[in-house]
C-alpha positions in Angstrom: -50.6 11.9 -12.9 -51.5 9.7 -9.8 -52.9 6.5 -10.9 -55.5 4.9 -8.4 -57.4 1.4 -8.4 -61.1 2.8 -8.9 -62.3 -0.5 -6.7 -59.8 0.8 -3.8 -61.2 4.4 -4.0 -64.7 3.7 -4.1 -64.0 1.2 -1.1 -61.9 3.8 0.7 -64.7 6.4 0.4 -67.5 3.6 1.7 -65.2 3.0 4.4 -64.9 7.1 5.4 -68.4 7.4 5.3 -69.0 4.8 7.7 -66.3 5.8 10.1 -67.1 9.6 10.1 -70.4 8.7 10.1 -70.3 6.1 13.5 -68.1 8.5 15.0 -70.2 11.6 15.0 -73.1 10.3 14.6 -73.8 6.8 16.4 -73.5 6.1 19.5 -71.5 2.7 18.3 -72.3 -0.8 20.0 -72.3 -1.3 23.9 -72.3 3.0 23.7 -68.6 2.5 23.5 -68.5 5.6 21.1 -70.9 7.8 23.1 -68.5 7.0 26.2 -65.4 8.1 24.1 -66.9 11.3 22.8 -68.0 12.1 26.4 -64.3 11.4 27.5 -63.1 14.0 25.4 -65.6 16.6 26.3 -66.0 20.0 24.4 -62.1 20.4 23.8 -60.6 20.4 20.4 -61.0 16.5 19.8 -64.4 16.3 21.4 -65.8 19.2 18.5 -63.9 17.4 15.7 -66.1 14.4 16.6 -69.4 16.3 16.4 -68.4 17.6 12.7 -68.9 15.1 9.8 -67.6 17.3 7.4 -64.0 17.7 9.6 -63.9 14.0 9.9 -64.1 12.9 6.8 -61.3 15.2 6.2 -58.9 14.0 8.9 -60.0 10.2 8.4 -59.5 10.5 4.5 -55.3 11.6 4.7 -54.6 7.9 6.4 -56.5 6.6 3.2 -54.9 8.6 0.5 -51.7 7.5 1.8 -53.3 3.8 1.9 -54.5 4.4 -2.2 -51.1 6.6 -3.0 -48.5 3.6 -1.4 -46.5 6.4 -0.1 -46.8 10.1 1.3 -44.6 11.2 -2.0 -46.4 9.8 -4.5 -49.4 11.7 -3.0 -47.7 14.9 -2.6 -46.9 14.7 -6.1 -48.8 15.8 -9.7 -46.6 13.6 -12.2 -43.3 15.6 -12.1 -44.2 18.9 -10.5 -45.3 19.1 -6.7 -49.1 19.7 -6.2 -50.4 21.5 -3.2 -53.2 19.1 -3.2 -53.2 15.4 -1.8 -55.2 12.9 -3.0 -56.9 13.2 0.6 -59.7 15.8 -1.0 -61.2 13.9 -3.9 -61.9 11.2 -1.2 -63.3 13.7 1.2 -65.6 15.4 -1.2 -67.2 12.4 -2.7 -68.1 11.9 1.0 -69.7 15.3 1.2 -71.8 13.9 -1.6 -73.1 11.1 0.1 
């Protein structure tokens, strides 16, 4: 079982939220995010910023690793290998937001 520092997960998930949510949503200070999202156009990068639900996911991975201290330890369940990073949980409590 992967053990995780509840204060670290609950900041990790704030943290998310607020990224996902400036990046899709928010125009960001100066417009520098509105002038980034415009740079990218309606090409793969430019949709994944107008999804919240696909950013959380791709934003959350960098913090799983973060909270796991190592890609292994996240790719593992105890002993056995899990299909399943830690990545989700942190995305779905997002969803719930």
């Amino acid at each position: 079982m992967i053990e995780i520092d509840m204060i670290g997960f609950i900041l990790c998930t704030l943290a998310i939220w607020r990224l996902a949510y400036l990046l899709s949503q928010e125009d960001g200070p100066f417009d520098i995010v509105f002038t980034f999202r415009k740079l990218l156009g309606q090409g793969f990068f430019g949709s994944l910023l107008d999804c919240f639900h696909c950013l959380t996911l791709w934003l959350a991975i960098p913090f799983a690793f973060f909270l796991c201290n190592g890609w292994k330890v996240c790719a593992m369940d105890g002993k056995r290998e899990s299909s399943h990073g830690l990545h989700y949980p942190v995305e779905h409590v997002c969803f719930l937001m």
